[in-house]
mmCIF file as Biopython writes it, N, C-alpha, C and O atoms, coordinates in Angstrom:
data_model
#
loop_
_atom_site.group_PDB
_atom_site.id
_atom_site.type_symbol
_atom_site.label_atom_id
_atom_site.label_alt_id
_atom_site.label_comp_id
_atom_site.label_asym_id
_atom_site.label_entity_id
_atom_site.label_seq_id
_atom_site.pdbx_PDB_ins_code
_atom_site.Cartn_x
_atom_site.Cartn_y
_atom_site.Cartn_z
_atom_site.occupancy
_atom_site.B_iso_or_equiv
_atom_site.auth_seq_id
_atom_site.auth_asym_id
_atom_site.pdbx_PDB_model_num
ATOM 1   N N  . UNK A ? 1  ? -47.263 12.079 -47.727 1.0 0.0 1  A 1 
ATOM 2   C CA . UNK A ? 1  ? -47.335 12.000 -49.179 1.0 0.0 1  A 1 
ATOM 3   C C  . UNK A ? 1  ? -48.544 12.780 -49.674 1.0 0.0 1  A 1 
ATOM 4   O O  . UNK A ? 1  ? -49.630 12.936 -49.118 1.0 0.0 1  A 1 
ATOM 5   N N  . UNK A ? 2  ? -48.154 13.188 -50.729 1.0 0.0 2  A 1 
ATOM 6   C CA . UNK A ? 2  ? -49.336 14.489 -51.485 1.0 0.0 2  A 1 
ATOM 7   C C  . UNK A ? 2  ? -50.186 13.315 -51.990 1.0 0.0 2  A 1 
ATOM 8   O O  . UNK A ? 2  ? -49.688 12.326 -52.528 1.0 0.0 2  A 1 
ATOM 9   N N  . UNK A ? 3  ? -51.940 13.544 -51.713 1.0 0.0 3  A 1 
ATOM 10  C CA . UNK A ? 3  ? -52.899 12.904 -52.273 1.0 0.0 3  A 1 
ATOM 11  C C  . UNK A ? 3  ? -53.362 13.241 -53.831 1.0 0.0 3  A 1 
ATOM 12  O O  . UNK A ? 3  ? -53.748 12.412 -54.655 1.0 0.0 3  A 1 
ATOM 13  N N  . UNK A ? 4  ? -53.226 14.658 -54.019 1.0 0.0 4  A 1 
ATOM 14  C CA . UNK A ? 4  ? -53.614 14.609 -55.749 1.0 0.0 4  A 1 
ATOM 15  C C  . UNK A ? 4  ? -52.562 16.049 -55.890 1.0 0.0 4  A 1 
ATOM 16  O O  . UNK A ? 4  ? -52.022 16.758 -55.041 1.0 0.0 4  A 1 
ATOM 17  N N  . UNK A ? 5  ? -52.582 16.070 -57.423 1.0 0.0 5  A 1 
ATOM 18  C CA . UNK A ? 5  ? -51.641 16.537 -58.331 1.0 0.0 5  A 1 
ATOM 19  C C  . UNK A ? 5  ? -51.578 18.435 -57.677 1.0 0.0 5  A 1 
ATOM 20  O O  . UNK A ? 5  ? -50.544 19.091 -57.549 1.0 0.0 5  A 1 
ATOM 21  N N  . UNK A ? 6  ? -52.927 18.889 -57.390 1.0 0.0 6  A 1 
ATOM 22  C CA . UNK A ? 6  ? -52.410 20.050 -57.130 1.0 0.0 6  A 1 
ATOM 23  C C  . UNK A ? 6  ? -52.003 20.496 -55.718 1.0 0.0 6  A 1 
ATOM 24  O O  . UNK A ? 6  ? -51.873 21.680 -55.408 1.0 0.0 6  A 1 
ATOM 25  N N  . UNK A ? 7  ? -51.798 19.397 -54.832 1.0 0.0 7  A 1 
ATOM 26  C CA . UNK A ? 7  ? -51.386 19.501 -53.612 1.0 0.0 7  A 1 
ATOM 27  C C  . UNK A ? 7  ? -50.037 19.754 -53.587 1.0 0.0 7  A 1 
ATOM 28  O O  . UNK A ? 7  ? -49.251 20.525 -53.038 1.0 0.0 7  A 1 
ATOM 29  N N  . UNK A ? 8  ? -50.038 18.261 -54.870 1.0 0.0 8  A 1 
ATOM 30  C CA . UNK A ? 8  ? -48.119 18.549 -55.134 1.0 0.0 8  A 1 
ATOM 31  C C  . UNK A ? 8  ? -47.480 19.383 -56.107 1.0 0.0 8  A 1 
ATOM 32  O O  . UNK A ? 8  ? -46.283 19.508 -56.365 1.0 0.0 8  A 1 
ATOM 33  N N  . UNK A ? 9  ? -48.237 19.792 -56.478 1.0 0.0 9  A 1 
ATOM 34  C CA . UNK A ? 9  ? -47.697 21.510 -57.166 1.0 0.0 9  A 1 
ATOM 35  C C  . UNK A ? 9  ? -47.774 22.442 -56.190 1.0 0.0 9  A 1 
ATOM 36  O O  . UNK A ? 9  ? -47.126 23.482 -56.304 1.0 0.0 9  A 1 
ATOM 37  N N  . UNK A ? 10 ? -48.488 22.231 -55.211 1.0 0.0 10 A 1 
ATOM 38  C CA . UNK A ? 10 ? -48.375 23.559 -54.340 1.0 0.0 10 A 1 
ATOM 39  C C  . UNK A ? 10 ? -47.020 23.284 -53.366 1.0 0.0 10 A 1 
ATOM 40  O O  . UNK A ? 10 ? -46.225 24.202 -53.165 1.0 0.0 10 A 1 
ATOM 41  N N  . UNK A ? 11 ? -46.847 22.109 -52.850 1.0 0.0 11 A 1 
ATOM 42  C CA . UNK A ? 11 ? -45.539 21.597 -52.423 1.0 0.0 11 A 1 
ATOM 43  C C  . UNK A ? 11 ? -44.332 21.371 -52.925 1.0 0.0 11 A 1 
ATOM 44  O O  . UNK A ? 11 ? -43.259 21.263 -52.332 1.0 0.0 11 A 1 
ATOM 45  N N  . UNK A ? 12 ? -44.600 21.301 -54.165 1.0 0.0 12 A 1 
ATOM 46  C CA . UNK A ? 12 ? -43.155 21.601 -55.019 1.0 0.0 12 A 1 
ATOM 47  C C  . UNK A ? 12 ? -43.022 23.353 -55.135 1.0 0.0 12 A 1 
ATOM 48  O O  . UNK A ? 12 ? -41.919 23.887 -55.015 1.0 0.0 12 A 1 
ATOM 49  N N  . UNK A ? 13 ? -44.156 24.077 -55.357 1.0 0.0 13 A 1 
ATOM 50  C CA . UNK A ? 13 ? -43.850 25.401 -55.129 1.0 0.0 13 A 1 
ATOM 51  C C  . UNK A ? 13 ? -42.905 25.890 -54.018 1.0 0.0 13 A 1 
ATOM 52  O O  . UNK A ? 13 ? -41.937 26.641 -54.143 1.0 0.0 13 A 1 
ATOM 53  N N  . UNK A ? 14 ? -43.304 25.406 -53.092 1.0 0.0 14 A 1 
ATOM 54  C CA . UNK A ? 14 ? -42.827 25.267 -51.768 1.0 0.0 14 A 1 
ATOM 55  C C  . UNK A ? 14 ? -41.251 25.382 -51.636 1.0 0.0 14 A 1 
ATOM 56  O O  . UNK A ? 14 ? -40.536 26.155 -50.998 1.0 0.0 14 A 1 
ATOM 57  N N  . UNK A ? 15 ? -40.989 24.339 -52.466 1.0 0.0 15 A 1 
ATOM 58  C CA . UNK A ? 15 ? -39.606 23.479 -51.872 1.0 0.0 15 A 1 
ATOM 59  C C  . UNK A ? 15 ? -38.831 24.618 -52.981 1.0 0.0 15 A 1 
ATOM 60  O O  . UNK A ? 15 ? -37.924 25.305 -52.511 1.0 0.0 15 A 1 
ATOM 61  N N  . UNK A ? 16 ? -39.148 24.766 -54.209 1.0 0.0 16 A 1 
ATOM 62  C CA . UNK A ? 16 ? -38.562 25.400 -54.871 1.0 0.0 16 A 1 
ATOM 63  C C  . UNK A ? 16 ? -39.064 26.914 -55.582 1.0 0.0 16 A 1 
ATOM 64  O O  . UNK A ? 16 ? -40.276 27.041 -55.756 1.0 0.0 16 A 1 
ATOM 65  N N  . UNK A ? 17 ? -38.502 27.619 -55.834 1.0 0.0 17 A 1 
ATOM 66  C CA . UNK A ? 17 ? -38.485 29.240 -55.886 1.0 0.0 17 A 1 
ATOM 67  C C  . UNK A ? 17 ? -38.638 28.902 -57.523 1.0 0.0 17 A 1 
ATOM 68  O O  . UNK A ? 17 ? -37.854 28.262 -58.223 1.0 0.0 17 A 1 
ATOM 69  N N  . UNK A ? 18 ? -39.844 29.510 -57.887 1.0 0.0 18 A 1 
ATOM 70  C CA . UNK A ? 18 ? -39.819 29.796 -59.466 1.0 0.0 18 A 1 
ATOM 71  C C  . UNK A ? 18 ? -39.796 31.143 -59.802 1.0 0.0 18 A 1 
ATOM 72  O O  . UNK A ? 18 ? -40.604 32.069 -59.874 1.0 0.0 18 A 1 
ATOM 73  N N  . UNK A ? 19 ? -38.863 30.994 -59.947 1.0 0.0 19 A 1 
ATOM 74  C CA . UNK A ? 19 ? -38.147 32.626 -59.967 1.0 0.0 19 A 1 
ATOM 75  C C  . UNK A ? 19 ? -37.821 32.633 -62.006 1.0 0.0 19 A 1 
ATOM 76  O O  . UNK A ? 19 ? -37.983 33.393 -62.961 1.0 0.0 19 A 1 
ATOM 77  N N  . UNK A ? 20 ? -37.291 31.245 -61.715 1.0 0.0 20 A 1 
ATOM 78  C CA . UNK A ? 20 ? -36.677 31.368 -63.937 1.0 0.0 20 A 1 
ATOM 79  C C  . UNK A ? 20 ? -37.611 30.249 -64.541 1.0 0.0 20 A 1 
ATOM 80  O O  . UNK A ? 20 ? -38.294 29.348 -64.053 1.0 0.0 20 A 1 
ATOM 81  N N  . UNK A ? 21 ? -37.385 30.626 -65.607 1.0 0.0 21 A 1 
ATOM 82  C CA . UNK A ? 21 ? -37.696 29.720 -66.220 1.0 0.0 21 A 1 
ATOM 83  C C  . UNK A ? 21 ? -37.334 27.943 -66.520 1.0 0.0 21 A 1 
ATOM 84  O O  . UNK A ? 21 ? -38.002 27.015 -66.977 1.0 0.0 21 A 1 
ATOM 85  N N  . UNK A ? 22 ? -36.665 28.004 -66.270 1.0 0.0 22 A 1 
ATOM 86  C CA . UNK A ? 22 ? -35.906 26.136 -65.639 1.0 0.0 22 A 1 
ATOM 87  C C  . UNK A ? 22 ? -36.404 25.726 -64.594 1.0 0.0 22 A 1 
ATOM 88  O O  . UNK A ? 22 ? -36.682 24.550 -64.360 1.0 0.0 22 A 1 
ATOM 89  N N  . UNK A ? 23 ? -36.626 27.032 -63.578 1.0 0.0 23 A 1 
ATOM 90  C CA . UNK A ? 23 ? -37.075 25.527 -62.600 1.0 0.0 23 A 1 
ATOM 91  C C  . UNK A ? 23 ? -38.718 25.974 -62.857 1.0 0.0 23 A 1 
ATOM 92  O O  . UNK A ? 23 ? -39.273 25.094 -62.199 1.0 0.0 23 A 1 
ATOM 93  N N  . UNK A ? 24 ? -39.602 26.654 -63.312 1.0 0.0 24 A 1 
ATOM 94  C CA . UNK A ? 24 ? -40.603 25.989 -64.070 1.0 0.0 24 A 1 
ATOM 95  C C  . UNK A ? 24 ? -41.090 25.107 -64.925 1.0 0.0 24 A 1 
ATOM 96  O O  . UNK A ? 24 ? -42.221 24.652 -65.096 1.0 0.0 24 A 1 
ATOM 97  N N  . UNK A ? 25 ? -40.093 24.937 -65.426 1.0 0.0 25 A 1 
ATOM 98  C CA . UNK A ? 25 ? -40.329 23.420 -66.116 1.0 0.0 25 A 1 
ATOM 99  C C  . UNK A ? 25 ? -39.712 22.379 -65.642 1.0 0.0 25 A 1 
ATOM 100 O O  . UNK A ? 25 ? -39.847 21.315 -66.247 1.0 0.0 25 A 1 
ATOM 101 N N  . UNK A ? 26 ? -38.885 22.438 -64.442 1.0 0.0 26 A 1 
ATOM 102 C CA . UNK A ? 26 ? -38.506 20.799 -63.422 1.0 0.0 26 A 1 
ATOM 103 C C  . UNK A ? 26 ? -39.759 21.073 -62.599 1.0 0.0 26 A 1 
ATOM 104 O O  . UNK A ? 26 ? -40.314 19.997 -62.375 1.0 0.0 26 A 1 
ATOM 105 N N  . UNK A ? 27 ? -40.414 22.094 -62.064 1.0 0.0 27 A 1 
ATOM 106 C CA . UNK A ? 27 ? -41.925 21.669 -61.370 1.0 0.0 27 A 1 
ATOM 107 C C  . UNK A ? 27 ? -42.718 20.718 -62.275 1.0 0.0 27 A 1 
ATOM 108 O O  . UNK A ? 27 ? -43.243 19.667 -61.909 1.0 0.0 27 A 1 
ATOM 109 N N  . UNK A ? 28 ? -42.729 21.242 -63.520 1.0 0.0 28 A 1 
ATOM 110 C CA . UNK A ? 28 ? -43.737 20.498 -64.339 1.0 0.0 28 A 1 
ATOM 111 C C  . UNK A ? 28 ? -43.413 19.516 -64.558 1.0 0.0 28 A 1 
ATOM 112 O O  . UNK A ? 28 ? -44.373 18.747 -64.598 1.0 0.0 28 A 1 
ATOM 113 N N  . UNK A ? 29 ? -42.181 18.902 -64.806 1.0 0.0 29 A 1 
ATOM 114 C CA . UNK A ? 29 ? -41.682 17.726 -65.109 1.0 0.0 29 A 1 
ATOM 115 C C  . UNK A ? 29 ? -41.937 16.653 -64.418 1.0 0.0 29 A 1 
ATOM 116 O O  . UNK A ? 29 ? -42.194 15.507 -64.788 1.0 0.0 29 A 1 
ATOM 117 N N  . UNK A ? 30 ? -41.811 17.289 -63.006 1.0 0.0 30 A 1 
ATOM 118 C CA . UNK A ? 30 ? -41.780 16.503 -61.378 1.0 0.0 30 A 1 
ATOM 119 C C  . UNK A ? 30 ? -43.373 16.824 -61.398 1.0 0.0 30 A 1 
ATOM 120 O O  . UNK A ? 30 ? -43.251 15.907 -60.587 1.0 0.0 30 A 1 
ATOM 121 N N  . UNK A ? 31 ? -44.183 17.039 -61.456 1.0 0.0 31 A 1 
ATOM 122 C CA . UNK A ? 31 ? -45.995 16.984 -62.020 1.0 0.0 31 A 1 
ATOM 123 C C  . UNK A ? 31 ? -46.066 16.162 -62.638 1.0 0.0 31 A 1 
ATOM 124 O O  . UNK A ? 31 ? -46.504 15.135 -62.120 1.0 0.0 31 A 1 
ATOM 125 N N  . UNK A ? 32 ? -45.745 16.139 -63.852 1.0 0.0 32 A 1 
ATOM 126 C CA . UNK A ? 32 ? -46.115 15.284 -65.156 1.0 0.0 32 A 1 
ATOM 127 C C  . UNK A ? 32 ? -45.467 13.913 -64.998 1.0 0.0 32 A 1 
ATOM 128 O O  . UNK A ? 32 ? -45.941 12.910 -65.530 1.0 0.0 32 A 1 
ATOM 129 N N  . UNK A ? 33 ? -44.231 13.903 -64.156 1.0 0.0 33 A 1 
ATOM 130 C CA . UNK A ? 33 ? -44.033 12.589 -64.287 1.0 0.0 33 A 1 
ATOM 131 C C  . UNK A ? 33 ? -44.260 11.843 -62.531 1.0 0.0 33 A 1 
ATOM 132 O O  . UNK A ? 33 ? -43.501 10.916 -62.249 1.0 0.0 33 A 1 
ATOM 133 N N  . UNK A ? 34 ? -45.097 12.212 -61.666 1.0 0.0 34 A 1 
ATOM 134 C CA . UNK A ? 34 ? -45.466 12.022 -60.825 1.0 0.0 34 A 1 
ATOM 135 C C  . UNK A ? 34 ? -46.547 10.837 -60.598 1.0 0.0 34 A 1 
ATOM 136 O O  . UNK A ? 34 ? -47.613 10.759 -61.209 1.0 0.0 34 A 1 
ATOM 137 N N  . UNK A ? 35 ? -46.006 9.767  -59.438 1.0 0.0 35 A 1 
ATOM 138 C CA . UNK A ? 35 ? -47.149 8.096  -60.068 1.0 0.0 35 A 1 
ATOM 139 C C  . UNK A ? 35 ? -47.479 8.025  -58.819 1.0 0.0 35 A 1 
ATOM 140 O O  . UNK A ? 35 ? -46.594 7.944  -57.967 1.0 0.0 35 A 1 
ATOM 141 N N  . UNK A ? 36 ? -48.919 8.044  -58.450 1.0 0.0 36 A 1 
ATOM 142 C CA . UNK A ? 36 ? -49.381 7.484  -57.112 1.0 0.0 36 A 1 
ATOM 143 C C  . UNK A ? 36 ? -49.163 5.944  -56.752 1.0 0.0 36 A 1 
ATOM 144 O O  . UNK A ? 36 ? -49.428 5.026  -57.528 1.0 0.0 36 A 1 
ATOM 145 N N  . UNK A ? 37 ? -48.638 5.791  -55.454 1.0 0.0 37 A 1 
ATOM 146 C CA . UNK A ? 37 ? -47.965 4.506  -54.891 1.0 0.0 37 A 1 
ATOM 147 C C  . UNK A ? 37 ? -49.740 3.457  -54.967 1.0 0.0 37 A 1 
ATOM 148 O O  . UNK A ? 37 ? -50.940 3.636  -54.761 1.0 0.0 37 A 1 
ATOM 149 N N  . UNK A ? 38 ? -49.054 2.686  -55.280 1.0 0.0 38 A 1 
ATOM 150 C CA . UNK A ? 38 ? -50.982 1.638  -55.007 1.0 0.0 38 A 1 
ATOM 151 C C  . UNK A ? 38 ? -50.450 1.414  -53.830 1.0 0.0 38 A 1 
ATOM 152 O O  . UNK A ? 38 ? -49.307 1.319  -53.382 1.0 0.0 38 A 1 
ATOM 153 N N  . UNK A ? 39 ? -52.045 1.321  -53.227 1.0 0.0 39 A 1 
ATOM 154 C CA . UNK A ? 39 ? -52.029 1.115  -51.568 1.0 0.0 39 A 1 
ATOM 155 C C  . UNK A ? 39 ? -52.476 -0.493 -51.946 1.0 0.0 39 A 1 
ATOM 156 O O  . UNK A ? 39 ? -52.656 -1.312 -51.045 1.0 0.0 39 A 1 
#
């Protein structure tokens, strides 16, 4: 599991090709609506 927000932008980069404009804004979406699990 990604520890902070720009780990998991770099791992959602990863998984998905931002090539258009749509899936730049499901990265951000999947950012913005992203909730760290309480340990």
């Amino acid at each position: 599991m990604e520890k902070t927000s720009s780990s998991l932008w770099k791992r959602l980069e990863t998984l998905h090709a931002t090539k258009s404009l749509a899936n730049c804004l499901v990265l951000k979406q999947h950012l913005f609506t992203f909730h760290m699990n309480k340990c």
